[in-house]
C-alpha positions as protocol buffer text, in pm:
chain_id: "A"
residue {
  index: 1
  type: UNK
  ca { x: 0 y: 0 z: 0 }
}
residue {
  index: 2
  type: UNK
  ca { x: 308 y: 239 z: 97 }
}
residue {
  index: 3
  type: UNK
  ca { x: 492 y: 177 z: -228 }
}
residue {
  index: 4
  type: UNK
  ca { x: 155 y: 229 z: -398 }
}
residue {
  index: 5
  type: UNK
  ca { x: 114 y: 553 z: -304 }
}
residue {
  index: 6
  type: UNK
  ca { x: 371 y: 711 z: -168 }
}
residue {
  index: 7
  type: UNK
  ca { x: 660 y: 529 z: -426 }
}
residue {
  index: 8
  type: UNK
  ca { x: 597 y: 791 z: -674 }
}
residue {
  index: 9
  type: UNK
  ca { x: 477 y: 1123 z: -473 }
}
residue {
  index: 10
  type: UNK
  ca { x: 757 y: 1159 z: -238 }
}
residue {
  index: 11
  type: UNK
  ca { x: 960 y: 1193 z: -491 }
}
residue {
  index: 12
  type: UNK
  ca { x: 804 y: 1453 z: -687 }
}
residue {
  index: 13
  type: UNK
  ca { x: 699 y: 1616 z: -413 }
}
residue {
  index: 14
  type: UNK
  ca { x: 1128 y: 1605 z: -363 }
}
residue {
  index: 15
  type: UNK
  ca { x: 1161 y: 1740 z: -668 }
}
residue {
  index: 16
  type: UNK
  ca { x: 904 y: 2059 z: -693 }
}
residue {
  index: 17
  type: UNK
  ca { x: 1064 y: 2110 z: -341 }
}
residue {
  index: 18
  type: UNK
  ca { x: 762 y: 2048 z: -147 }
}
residue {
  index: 19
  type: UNK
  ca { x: 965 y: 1821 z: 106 }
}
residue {
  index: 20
  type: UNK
  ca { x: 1103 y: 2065 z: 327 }
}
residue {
  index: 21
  type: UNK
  ca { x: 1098 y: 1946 z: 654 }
}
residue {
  index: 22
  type: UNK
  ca { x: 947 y: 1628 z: 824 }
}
residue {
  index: 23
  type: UNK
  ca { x: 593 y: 1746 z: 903 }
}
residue {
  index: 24
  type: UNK
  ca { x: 553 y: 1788 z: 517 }
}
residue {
  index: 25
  type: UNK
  ca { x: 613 y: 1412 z: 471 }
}
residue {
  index: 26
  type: UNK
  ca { x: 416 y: 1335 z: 766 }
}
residue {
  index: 27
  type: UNK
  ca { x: 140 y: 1544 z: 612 }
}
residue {
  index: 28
  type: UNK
  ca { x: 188 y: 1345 z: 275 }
}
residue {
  index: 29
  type: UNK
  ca { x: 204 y: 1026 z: 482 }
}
residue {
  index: 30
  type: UNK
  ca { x: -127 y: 1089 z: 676 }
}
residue {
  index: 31
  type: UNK
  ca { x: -342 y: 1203 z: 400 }
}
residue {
  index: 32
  type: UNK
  ca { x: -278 y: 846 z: 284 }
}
residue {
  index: 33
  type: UNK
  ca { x: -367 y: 720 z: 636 }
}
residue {
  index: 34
  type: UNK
  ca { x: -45 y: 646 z: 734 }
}
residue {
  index: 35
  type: UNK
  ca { x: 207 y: 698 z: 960 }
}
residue {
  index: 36
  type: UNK
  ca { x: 624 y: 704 z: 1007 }
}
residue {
  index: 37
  type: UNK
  ca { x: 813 y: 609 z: 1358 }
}
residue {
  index: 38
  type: UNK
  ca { x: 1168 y: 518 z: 1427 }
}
residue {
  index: 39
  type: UNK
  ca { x: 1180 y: 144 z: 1465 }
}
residue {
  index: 40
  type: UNK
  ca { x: 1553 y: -12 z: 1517 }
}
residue {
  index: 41
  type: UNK
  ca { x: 1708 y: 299 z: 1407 }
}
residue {
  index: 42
  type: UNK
  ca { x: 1532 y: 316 z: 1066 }
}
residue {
  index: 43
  type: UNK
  ca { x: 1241 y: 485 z: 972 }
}
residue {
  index: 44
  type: UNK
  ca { x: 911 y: 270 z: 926 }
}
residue {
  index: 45
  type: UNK
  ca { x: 589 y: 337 z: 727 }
}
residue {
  index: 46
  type: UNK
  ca { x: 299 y: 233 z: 909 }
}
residue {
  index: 47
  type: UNK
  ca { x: -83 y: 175 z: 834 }
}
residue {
  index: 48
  type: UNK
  ca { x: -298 y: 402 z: 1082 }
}
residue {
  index: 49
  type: UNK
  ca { x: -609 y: 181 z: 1008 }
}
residue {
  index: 50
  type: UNK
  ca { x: -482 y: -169 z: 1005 }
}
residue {
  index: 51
  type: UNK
  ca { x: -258 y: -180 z: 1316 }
}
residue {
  index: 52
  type: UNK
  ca { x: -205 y: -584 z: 1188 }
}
residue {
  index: 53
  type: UNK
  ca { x: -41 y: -518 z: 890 }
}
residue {
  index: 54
  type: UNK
  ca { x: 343 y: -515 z: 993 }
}
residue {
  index: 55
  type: UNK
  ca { x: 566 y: -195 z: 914 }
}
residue {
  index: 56
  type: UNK
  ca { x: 743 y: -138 z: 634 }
}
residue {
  index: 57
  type: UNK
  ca { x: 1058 y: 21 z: 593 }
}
residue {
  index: 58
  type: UNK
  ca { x: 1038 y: 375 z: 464 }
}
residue {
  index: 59
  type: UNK
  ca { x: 1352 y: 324 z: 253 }
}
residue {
  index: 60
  type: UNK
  ca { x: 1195 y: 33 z: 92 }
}
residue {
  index: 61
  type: UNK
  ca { x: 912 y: 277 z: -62 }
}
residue {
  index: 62
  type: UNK
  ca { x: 1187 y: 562 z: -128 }
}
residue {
  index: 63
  type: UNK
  ca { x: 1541 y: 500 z: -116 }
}
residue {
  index: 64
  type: UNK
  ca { x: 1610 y: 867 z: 17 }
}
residue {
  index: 65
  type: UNK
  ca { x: 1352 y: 817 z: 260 }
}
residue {
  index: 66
  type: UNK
  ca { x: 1639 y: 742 z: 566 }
}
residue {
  index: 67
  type: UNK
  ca { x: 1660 y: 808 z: 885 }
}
residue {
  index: 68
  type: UNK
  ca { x: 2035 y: 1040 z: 783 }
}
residue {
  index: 69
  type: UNK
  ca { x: 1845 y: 1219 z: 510 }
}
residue {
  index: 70
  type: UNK
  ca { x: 1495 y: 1347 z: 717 }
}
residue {
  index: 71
  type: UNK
  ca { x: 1757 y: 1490 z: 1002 }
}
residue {
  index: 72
  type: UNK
  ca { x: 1904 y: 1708 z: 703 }
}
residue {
  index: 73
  type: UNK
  ca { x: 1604 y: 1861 z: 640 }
}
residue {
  index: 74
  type: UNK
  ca { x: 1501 y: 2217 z: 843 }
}
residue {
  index: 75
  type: UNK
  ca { x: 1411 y: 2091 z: 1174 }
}
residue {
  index: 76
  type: UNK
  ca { x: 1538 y: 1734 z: 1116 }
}
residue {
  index: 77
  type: UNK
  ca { x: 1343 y: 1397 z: 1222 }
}
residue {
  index: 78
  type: UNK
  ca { x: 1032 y: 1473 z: 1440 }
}
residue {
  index: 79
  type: UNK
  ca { x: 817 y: 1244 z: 1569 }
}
């Protein structure tokens, strides 16, 4: 379902310069009905309706999508 949606967006979003700082992808990530947390010292995509379905890795549906590369942006990771 992440890669679905999000596998394209972020990126473009990325690109038009829309991603500039983590609430914007958290934004993004909600109006999909999901939701990103630190889990093992990566960042994880999960479902905010289906608390069964298991997290998946947020570099998995963007390979820029990394723990390093949100704490570069202005204000850096935030929960």
């Amino acid at each position: 379902y992440a890669c679905r949606h999000l596998g394209e967006r972020l990126p473009e979003m990325a690109r038009e310069g829309r991603l500039e700082n983590c609430q914007a992808i958290h934004r993004t990530l909600a109006e999909a009905g999901l939701w990103m947390r630190v889990q093992h010292g990566h960042l994880v995509i999960c479902d905010g309706y289906d608390h069964n379905q298991p997290p998946v890795r947020a570099d998995s549906v963007w390979s820029l999508l990394t723990l390093d590369n949100v704490n570069q942006l202005d204000g850096g990771w935030q929960p």
